[in-house]
C-alpha positions in Angstrom: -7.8 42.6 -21.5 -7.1 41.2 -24.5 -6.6 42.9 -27.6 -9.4 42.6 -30.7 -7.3 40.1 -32.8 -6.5 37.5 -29.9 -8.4 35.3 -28.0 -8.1 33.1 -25.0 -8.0 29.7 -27.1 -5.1 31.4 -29.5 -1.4 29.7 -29.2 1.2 32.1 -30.0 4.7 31.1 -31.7 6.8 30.1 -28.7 4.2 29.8 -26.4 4.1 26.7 -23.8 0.7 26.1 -22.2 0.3 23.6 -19.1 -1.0 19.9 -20.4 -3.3 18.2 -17.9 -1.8 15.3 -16.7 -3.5 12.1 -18.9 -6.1 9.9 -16.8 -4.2 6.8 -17.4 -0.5 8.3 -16.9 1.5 6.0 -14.2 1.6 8.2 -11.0 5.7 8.7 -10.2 5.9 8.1 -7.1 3.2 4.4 -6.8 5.8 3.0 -4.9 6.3 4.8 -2.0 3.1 3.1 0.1 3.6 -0.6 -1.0 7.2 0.1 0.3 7.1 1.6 3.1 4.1 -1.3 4.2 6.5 -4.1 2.6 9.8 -3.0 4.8 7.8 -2.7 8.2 5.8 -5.8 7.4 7.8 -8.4 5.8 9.9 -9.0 8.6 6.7 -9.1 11.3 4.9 -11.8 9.1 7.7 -13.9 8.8 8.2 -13.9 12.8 5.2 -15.0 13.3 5.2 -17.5 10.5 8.0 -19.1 12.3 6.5 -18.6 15.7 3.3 -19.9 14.9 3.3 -22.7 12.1 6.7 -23.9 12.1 5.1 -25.8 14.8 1.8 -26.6 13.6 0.7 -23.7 15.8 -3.3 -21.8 16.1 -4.8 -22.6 12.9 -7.0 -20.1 13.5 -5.1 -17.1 12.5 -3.6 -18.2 9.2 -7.1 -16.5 7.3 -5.6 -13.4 8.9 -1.7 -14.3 8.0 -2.9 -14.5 4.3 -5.4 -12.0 4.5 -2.4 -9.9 6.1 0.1 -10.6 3.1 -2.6 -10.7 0.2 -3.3 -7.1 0.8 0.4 -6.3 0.5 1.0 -8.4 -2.6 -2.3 -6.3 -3.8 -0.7 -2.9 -3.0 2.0 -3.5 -5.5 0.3 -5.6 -7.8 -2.3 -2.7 -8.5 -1.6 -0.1 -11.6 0.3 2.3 -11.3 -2.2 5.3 -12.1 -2.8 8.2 -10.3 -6.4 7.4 -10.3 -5.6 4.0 -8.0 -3.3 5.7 -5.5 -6.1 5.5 -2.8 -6.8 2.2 -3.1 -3.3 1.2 -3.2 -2.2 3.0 0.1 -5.8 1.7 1.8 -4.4 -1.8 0.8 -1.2 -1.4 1.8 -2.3 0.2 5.6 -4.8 -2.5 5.8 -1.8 -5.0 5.2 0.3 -3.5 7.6 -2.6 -3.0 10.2 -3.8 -7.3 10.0 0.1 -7.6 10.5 0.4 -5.6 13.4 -2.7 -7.3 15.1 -1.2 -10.5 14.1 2.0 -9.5 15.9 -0.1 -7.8 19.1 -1.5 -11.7 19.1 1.5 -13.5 19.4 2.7 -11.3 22.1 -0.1 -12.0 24.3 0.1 -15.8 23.3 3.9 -15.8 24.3 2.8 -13.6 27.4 -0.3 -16.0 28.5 2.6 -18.9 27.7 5.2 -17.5 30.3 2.5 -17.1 32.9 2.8 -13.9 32.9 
């Protein structure tokens, strides 16, 4: 209970009270997701860059090459507020998910190729 002369909205001398972190504050840790996509990706869509167009390869698939790299260039060119964190690690799984079905393709391209 409090006593007559105080209320709940007093500050006292010395007293800290918790701020509410500002809509618009840059989250700390943004980079974490684009990251962690970027180092597992990178290296996959530059394999099958080189497996694929470096000799004029399926045409096809280069909507999903950029597609697949577009979504991680989006993850870290989004702001860094807490209030985009979502959308930033949905873009940067989505990146790293078109890059995984891009590599899943040119395995069974290089398989169907072998005869296997």
């Amino acid at each position: 209970m409090l006593p007559d002369d105080a209320r709940a909205d007093d500050i006292r001398p010395g007293e800290v009270r918790p701020v509410a972190p500002r809509a618009h504050a840059a989250h700390p840790t943004w980079w974490k997701a684009p990251l962690l996509a970027s180092v597992a990706g990178l290296p996959f869509l530059v394999l099958v860059h080189r497996s694929f167009w470096s000799e004029d390869g399926v045409d096809a698939f280069k909507a999903a090459f950029y597609v697949s790299a577009g979504l991680l260039a989006l993850s870290w060119a989004l702001p860094h507020r807490r209030s985009l964190r979502t959308p930033r690690l949905l873009a940067a799984g989505a990146g790293l998910g078109c890059v995984g079905l891009l590599m899943l393709f040119t395995l069974l391209v290089s398989a169907a190729m072998a005869g296997i």
